[in-house]
C-alpha positions as CSV (number, residue, x, y, z in Angstrom):
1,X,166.9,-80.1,-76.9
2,X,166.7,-83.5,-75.5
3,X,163.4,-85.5,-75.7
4,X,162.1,-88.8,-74.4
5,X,158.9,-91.1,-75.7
6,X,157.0,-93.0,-73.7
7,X,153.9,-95.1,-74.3
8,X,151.7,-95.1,-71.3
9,X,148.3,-96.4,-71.5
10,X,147.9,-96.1,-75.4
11,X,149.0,-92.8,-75.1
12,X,152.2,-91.1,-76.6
13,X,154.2,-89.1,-73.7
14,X,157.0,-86.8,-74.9
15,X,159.5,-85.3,-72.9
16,X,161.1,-82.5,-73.4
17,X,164.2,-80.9,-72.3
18,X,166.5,-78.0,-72.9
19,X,165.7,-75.7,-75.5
20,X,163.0,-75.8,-78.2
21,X,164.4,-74.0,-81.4
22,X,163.3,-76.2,-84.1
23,X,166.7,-77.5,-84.3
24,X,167.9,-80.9,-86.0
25,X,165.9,-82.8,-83.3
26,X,162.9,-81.3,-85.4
27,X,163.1,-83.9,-88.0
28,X,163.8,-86.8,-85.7
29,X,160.3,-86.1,-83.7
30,X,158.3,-85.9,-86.7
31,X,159.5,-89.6,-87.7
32,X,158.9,-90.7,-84.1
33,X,155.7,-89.3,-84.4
34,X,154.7,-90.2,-87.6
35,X,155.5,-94.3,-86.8
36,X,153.4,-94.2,-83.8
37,X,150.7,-92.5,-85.5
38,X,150.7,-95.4,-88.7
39,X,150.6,-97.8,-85.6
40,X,147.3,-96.4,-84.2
41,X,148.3,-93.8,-81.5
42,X,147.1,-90.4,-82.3
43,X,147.2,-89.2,-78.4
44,X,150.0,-87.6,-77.3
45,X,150.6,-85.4,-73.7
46,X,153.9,-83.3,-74.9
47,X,155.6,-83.3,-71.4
48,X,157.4,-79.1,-71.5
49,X,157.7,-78.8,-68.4
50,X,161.8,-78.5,-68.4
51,X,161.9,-76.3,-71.5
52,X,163.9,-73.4,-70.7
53,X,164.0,-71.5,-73.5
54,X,161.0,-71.7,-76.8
55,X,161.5,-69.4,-79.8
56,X,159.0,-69.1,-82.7
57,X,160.5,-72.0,-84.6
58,X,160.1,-73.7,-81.1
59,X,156.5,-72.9,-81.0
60,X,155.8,-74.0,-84.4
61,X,156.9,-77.3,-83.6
62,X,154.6,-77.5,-81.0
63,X,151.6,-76.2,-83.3
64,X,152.7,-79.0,-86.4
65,X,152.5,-81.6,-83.7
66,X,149.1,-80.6,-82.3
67,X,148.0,-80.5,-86.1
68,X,149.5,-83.8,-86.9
69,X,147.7,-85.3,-84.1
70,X,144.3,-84.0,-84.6
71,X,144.4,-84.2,-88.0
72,X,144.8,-88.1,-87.8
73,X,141.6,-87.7,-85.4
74,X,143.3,-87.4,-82.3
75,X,144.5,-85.3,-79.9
76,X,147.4,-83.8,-77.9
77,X,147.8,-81.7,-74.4
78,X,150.5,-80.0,-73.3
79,X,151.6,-80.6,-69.4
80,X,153.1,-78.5,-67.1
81,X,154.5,-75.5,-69.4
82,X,157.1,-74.5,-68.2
83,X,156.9,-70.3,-66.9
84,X,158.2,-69.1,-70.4
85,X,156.4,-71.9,-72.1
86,X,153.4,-70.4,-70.6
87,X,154.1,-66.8,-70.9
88,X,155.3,-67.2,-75.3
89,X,151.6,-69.2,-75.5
90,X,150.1,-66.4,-73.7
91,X,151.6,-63.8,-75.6
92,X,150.8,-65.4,-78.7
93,X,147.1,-66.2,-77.9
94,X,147.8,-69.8,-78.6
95,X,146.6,-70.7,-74.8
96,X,142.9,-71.1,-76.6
97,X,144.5,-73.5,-78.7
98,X,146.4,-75.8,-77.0
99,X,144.8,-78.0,-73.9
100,X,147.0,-77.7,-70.5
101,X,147.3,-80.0,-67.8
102,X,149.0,-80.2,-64.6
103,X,150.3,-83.8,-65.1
104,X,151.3,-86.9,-67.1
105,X,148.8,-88.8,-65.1
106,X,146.2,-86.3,-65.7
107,X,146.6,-85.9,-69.4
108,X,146.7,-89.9,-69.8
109,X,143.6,-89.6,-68.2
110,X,142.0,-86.8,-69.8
111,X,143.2,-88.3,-73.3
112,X,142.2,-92.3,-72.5
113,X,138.6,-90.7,-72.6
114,X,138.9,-90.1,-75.9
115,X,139.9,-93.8,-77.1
């Protein structure tokens, strides 16, 4: 999986791309994460629109984000799932969970709110 961070607006954006297994890459987003949160941003809009393929491992990273965020009293949205995305967080019931939004600009917006 290949991922990008952005900061837009006070807001972390993640982009993700490829595969989401809960590889290596695991590890490297969690730092990433982590040093952003100790700086003050605890809003993120995880960008999953490209992910082709999510396994349960996948998933979990997903769910430890979200909790990582709201637990430092933020908050995080998921834009765009991509159709299997959509379809594993159906399955799962985890669409009651997790917020979706159509876009980047959407999310930022949705998220400033709660500055």
């Amino acid at each position: 999986m290949e991922y990008k961070i952005d900061i837009t607006d006070g807001v972390i954006v993640i982009n993700m791309k490829g595969d989401l297994l809960g590889t290596a890459d695991e590890n490297d987003i969690f730092a990433t994460i982590q040093k952003q949160i100790d700086e003050g941003k605890t809003l993120c809009a995880a960008e999953i629109s490209q992910i082709n393929y999510m396994n349960s491992t996948g998933l979990s990273v997903l769910i430890r984000m979200l909790t990582k965020f709201r637990n430092s009293g933020g908050e995080m949205l998921l834009v765009k799932p991509s159709q299997q995305a959509e379809k594993l967080l159906l399955i799962t019931k985890l669409n009651g969970i997790f917020t979706t939004v159509a876009s980047i600009e959407a999310a930022v917006n949705e998220l400033k709110t709660k500055l």
